[in-house]
PyMOL CGO cylinders between C-alpha atoms (Angstrom):
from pymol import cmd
from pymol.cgo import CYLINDER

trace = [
    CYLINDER, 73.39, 52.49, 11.68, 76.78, 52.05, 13.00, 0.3, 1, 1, 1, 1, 1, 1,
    CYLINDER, 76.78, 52.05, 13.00, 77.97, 49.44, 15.74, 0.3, 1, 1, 1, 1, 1, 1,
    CYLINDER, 77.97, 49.44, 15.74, 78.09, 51.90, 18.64, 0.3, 1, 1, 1, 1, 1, 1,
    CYLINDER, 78.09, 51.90, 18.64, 74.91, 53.43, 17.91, 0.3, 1, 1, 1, 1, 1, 1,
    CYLINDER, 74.91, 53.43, 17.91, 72.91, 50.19, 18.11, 0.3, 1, 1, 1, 1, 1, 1,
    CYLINDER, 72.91, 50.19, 18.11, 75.45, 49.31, 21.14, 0.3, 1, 1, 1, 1, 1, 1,
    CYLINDER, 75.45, 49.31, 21.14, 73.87, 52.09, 22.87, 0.3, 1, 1, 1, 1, 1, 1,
    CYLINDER, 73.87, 52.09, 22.87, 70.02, 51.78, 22.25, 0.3, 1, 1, 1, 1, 1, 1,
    CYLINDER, 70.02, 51.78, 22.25, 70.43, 48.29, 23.23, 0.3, 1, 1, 1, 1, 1, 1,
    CYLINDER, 70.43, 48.29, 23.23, 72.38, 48.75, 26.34, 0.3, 1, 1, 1, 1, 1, 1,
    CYLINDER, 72.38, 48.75, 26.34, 70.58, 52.79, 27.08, 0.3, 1, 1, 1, 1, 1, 1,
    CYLINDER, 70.58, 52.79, 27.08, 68.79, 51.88, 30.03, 0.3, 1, 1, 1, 1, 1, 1,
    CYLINDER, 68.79, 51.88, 30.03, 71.55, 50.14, 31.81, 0.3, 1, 1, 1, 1, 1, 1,
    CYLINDER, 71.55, 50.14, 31.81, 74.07, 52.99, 30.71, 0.3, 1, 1, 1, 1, 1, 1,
    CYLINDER, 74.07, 52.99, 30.71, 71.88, 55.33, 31.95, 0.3, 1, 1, 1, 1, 1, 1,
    CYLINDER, 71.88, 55.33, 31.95, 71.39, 53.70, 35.14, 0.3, 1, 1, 1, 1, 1, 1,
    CYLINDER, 71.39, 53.70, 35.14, 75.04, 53.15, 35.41, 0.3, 1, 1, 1, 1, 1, 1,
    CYLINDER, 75.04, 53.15, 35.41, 76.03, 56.64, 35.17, 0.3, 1, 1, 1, 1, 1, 1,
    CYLINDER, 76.03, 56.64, 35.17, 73.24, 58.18, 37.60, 0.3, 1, 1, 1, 1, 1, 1,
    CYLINDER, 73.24, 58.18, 37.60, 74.46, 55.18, 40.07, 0.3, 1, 1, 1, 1, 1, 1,
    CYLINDER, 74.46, 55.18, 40.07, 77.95, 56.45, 39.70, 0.3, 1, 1, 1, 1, 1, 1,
    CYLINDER, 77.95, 56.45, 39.70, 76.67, 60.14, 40.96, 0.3, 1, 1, 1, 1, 1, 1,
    CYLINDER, 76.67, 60.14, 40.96, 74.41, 59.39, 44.02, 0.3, 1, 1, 1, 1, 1, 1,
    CYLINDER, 74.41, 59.39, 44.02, 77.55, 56.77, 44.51, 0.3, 1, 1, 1, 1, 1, 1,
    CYLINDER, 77.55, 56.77, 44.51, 79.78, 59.82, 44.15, 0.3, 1, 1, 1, 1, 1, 1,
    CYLINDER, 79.78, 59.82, 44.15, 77.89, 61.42, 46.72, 0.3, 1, 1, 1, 1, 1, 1,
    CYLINDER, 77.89, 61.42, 46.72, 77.71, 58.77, 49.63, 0.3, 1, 1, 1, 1, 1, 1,
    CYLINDER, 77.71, 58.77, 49.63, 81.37, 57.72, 48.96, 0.3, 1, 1, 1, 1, 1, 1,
    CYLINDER, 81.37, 57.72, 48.96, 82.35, 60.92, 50.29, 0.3, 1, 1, 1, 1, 1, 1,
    CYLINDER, 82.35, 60.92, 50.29, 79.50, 60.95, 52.84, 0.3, 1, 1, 1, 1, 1, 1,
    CYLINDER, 79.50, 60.95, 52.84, 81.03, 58.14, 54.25, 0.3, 1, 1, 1, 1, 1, 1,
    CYLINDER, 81.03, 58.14, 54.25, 84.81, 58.45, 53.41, 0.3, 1, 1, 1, 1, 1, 1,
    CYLINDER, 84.81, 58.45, 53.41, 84.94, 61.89, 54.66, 0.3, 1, 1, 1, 1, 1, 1,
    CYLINDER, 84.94, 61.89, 54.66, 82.57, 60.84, 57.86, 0.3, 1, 1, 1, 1, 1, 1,
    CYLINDER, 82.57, 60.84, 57.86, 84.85, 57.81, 58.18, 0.3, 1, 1, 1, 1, 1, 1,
    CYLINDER, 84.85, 57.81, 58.18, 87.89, 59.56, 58.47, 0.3, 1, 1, 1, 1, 1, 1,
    CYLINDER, 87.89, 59.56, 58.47, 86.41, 62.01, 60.68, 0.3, 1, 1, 1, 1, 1, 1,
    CYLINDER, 86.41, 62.01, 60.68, 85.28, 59.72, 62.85, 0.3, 1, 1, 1, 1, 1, 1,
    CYLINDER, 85.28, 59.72, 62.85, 88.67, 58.02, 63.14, 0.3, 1, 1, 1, 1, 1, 1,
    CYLINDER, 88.67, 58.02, 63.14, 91.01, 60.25, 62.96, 0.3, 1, 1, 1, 1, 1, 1,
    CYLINDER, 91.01, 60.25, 62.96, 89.65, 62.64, 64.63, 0.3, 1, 1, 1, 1, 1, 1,
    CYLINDER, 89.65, 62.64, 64.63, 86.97, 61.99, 66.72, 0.3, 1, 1, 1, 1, 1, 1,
    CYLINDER, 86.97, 61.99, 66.72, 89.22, 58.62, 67.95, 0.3, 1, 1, 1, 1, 1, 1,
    CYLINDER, 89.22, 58.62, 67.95, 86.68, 56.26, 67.32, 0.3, 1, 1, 1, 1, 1, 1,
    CYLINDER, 86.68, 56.26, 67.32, 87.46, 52.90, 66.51, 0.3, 1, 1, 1, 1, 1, 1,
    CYLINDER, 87.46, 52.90, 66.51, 88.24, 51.59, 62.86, 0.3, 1, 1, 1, 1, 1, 1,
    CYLINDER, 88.24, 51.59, 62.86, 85.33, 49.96, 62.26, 0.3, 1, 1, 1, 1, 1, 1,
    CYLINDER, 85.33, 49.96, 62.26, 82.91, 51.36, 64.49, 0.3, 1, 1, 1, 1, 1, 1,
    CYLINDER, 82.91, 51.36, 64.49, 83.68, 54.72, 62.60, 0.3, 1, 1, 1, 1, 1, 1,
    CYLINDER, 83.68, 54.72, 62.60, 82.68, 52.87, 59.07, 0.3, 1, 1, 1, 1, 1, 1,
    CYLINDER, 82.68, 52.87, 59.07, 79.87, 51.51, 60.47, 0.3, 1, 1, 1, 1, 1, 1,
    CYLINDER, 79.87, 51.51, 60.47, 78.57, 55.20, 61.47, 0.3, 1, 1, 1, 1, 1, 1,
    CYLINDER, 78.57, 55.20, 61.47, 79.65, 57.15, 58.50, 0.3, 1, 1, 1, 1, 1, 1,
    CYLINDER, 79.65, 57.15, 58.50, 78.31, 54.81, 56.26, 0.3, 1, 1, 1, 1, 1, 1,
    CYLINDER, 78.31, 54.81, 56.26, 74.62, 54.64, 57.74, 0.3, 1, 1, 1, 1, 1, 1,
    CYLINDER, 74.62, 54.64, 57.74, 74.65, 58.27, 56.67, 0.3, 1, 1, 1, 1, 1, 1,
    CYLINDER, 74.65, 58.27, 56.67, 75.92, 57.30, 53.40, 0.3, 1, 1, 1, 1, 1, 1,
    CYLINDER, 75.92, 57.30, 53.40, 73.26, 54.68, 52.40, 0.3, 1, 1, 1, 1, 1, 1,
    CYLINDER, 73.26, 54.68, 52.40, 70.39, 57.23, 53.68, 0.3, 1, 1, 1, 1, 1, 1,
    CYLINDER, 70.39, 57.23, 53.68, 71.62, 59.79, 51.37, 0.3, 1, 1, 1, 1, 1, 1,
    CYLINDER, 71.62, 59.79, 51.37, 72.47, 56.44, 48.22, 0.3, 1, 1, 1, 1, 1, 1,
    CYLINDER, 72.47, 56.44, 48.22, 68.38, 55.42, 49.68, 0.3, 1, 1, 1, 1, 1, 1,
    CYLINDER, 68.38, 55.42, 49.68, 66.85, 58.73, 48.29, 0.3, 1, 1, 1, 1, 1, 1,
    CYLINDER, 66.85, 58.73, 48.29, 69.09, 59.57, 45.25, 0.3, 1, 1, 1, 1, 1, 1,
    CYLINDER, 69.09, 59.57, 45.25, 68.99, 56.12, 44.04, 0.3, 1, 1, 1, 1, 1, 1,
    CYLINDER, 68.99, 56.12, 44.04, 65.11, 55.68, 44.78, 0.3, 1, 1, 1, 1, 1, 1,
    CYLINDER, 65.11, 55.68, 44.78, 64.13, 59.04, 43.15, 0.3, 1, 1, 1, 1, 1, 1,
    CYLINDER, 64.13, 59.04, 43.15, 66.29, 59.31, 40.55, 0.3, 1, 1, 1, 1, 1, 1,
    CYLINDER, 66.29, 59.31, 40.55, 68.48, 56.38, 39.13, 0.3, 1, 1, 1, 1, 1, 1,
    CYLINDER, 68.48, 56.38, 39.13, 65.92, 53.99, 39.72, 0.3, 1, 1, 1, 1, 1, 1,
    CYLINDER, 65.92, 53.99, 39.72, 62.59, 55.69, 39.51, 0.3, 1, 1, 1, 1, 1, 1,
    CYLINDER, 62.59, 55.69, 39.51, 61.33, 54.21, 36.03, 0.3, 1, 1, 1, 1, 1, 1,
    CYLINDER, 61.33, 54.21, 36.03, 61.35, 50.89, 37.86, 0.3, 1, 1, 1, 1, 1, 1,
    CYLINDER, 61.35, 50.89, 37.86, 58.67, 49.22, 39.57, 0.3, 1, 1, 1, 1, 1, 1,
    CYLINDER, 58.67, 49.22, 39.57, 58.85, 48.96, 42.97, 0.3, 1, 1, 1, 1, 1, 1,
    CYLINDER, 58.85, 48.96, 42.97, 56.25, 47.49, 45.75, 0.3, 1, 1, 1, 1, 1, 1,
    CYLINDER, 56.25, 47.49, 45.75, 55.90, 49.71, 48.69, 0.3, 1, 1, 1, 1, 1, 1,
    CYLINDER, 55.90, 49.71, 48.69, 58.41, 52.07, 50.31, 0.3, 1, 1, 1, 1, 1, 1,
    CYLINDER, 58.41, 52.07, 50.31, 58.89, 49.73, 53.42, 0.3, 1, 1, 1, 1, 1, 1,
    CYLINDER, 58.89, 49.73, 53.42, 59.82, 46.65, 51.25, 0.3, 1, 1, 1, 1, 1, 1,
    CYLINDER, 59.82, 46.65, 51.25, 62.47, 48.87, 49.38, 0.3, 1, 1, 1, 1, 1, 1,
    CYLINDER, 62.47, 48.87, 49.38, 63.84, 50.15, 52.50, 0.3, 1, 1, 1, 1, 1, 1,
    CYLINDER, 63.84, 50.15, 52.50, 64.24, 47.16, 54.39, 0.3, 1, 1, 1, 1, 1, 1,
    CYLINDER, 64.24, 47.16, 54.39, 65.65, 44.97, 51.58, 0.3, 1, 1, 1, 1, 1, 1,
    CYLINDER, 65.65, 44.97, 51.58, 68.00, 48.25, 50.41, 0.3, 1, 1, 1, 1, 1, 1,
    CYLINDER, 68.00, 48.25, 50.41, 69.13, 48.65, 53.76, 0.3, 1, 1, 1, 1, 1, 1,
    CYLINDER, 69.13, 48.65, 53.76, 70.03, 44.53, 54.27, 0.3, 1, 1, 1, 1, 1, 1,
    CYLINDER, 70.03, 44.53, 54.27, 71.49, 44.78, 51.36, 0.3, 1, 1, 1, 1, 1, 1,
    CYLINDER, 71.49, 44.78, 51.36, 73.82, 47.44, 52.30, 0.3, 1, 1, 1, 1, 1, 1,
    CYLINDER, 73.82, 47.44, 52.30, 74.36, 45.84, 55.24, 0.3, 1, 1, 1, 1, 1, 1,
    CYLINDER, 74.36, 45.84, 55.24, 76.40, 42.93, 53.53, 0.3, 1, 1, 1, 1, 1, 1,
    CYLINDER, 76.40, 42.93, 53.53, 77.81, 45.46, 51.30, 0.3, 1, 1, 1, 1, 1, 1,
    CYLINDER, 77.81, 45.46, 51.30, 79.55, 46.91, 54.61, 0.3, 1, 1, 1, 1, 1, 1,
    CYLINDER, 79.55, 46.91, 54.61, 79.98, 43.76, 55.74, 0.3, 1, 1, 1, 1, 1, 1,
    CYLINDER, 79.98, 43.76, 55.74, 82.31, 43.64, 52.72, 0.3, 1, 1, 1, 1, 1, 1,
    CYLINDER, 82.31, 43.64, 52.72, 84.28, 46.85, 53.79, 0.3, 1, 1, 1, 1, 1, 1,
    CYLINDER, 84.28, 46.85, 53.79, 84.28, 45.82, 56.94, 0.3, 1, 1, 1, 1, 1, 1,
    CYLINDER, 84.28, 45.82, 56.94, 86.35, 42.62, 56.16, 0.3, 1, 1, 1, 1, 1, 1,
    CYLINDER, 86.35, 42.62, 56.16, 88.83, 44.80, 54.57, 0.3, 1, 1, 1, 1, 1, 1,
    CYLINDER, 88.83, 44.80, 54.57, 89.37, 47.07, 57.20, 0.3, 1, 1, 1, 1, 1, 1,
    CYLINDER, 89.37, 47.07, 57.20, 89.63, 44.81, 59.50, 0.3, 1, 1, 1, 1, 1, 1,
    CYLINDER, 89.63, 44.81, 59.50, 91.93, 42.69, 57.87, 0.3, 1, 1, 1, 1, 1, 1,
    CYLINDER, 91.93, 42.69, 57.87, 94.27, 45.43, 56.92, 0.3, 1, 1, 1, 1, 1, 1,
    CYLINDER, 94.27, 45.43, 56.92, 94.20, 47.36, 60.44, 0.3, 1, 1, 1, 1, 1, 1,
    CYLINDER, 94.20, 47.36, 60.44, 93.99, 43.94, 62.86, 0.3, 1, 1, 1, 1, 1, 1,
    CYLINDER, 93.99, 43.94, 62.86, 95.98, 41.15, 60.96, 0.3, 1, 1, 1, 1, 1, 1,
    CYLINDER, 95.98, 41.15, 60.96, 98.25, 43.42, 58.55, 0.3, 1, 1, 1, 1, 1, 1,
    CYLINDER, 98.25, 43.42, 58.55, 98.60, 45.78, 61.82, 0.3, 1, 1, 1, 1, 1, 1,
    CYLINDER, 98.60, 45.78, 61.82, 98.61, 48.75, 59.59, 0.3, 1, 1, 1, 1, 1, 1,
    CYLINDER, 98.61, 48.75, 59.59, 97.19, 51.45, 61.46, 0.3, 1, 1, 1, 1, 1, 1,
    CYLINDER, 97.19, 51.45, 61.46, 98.01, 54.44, 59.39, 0.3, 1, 1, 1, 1, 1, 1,
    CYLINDER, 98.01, 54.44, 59.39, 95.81, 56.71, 57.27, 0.3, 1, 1, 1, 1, 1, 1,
    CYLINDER, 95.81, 56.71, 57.27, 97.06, 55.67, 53.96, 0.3, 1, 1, 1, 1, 1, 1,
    CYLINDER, 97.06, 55.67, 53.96, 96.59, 51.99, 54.88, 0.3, 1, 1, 1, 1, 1, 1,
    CYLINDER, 96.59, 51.99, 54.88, 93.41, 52.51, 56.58, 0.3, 1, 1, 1, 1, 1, 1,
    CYLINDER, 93.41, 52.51, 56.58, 91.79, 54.84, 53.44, 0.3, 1, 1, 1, 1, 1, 1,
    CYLINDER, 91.79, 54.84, 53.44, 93.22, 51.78, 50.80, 0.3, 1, 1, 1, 1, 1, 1,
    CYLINDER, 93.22, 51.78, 50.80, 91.43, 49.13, 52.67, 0.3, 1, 1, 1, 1, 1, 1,
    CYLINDER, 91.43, 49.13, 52.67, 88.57, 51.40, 52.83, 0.3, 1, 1, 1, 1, 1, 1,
    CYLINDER, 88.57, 51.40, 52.83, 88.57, 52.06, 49.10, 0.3, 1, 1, 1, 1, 1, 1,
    CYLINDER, 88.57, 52.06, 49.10, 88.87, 49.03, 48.18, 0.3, 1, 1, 1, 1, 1, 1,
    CYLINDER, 88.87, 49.03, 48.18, 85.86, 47.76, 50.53, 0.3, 1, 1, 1, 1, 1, 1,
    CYLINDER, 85.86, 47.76, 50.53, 83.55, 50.19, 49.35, 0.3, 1, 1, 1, 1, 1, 1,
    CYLINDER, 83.55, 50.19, 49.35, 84.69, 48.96, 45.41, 0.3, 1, 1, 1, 1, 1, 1,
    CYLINDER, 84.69, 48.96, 45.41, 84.11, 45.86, 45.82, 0.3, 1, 1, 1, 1, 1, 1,
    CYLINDER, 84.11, 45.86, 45.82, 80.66, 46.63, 48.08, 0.3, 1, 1, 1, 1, 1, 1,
    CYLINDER, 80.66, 46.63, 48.08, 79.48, 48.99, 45.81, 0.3, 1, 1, 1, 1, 1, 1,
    CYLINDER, 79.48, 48.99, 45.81, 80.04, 46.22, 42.55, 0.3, 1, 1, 1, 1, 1, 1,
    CYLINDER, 80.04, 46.22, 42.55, 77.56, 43.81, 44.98, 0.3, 1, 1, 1, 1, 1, 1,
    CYLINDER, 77.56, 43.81, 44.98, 75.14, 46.82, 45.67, 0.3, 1, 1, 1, 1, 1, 1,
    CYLINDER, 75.14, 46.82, 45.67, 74.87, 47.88, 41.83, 0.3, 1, 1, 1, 1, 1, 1,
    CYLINDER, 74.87, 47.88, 41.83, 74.10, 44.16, 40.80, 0.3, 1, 1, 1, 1, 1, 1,
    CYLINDER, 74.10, 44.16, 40.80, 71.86, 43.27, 44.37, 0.3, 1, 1, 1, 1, 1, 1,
    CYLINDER, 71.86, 43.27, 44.37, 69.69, 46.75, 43.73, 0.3, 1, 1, 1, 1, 1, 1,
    CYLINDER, 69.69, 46.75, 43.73, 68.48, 46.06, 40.41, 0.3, 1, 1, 1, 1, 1, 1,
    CYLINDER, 68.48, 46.06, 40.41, 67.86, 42.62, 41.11, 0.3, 1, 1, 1, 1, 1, 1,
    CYLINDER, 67.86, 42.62, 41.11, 65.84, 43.01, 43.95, 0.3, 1, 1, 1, 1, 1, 1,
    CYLINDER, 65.84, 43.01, 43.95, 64.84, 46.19, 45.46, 0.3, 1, 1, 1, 1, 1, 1,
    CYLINDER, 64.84, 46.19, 45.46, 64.01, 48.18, 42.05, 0.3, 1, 1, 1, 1, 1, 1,
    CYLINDER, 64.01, 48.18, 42.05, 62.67, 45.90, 39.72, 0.3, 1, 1, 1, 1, 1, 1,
    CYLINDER, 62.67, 45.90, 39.72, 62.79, 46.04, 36.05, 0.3, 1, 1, 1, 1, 1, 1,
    CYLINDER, 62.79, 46.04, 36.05, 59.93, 47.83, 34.66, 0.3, 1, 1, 1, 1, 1, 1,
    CYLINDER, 59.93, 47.83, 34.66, 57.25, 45.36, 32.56, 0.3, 1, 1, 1, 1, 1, 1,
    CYLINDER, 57.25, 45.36, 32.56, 57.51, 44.42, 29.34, 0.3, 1, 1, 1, 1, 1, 1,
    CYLINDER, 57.51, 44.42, 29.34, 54.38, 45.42, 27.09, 0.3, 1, 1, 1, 1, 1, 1,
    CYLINDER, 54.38, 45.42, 27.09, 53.35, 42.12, 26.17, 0.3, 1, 1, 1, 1, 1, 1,
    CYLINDER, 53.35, 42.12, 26.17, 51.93, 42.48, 22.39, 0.3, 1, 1, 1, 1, 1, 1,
    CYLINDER, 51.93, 42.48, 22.39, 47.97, 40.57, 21.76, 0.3, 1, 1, 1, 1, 1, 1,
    CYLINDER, 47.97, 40.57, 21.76, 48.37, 37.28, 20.44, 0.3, 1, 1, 1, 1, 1, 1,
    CYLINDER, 48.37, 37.28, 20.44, 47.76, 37.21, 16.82, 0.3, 1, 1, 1, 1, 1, 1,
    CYLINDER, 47.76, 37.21, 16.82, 45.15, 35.69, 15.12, 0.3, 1, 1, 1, 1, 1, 1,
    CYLINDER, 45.15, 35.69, 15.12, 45.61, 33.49, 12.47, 0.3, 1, 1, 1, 1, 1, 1,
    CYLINDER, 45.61, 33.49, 12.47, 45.16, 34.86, 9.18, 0.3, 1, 1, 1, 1, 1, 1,
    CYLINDER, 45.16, 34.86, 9.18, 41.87, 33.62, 6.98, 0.3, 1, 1, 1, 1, 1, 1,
    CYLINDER, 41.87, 33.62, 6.98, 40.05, 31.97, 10.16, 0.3, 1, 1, 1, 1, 1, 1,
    CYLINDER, 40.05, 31.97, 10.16, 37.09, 33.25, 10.96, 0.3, 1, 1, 1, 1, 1, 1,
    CYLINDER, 37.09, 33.25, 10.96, 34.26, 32.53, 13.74, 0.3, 1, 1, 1, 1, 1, 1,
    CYLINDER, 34.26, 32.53, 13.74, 30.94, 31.50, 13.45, 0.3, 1, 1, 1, 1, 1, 1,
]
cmd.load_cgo(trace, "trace")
């Protein structure tokens, strides 16, 4: 067997989780890049305020993709617990973009799209690295481990 095939069937799970991640990610970053910039630029909202908004809609539509479909081989508990903790969880994740933003648009006093749509990137790069690692340790567990019988010792016998 060579080296990359036993890479893979030891690491399958986690690149197959990685790569369905990476489209539901897909989908929200644009949800709330495109909602973002929207927002901003031409609805006139503020810089963060618009974030804020557009990516609300962005974590409902990472919520269902990622629930029903990259994580659905994974235990969870009920819907409510997965909710709340997915949605505090993204909350510090945009807590993360937020810090960029704001520290590009307030304290570098760049105000223009380029500048704004780099800070935003990079927010949302470095949330979504915090989200990846945070959702699979706590709102979709791992799935159990088939635990095998205990085995008896060979030659004893019970009377």
């Amino acid at each position: 067997m060579t080296v990359v095939r036993r890479l893979y069937e030891r690491f399958r799970q986690l690149v197959h989780e990685v790569a369905k991640f990476g489209v539901v990610g897909a989908i929200a970053f644009l949800t709330a890049t495109i909602g973002t910039n929207l927002l901003h630029f031409r609805a006139g909202m503020g810089p963060l305020t618009s974030n804020v908004l557009a990516t609300i809609a962005g974590t409902c539509v990472a919520f269902v993709g990622n629930r029903y479909w990259t994580f659905r081989h994974r235990e969870g508990s009920t819907l409510v617990r997965e909710y709340v903790v997915f949605f505090v969880l993204n909350a510090i994740g945009l807590g993360i973009q937020l810090v960029c933003i704001a520290f590009t648009y307030y304290l570098l006093d760049m105000h223009g799209k380029l500048a704004y749509n780099v800070a935003l990137i990079f927010g949302i790069g470095l949330g979504t690295l915090f989200r990846f690692w945070s959702y699979r340790r706590w709102v979709w567990l791992p799935p159990p481990v088939a635990q095998a019988a205990p085995e008896s010792p060979v030659g004893s016998s019970q009377a």
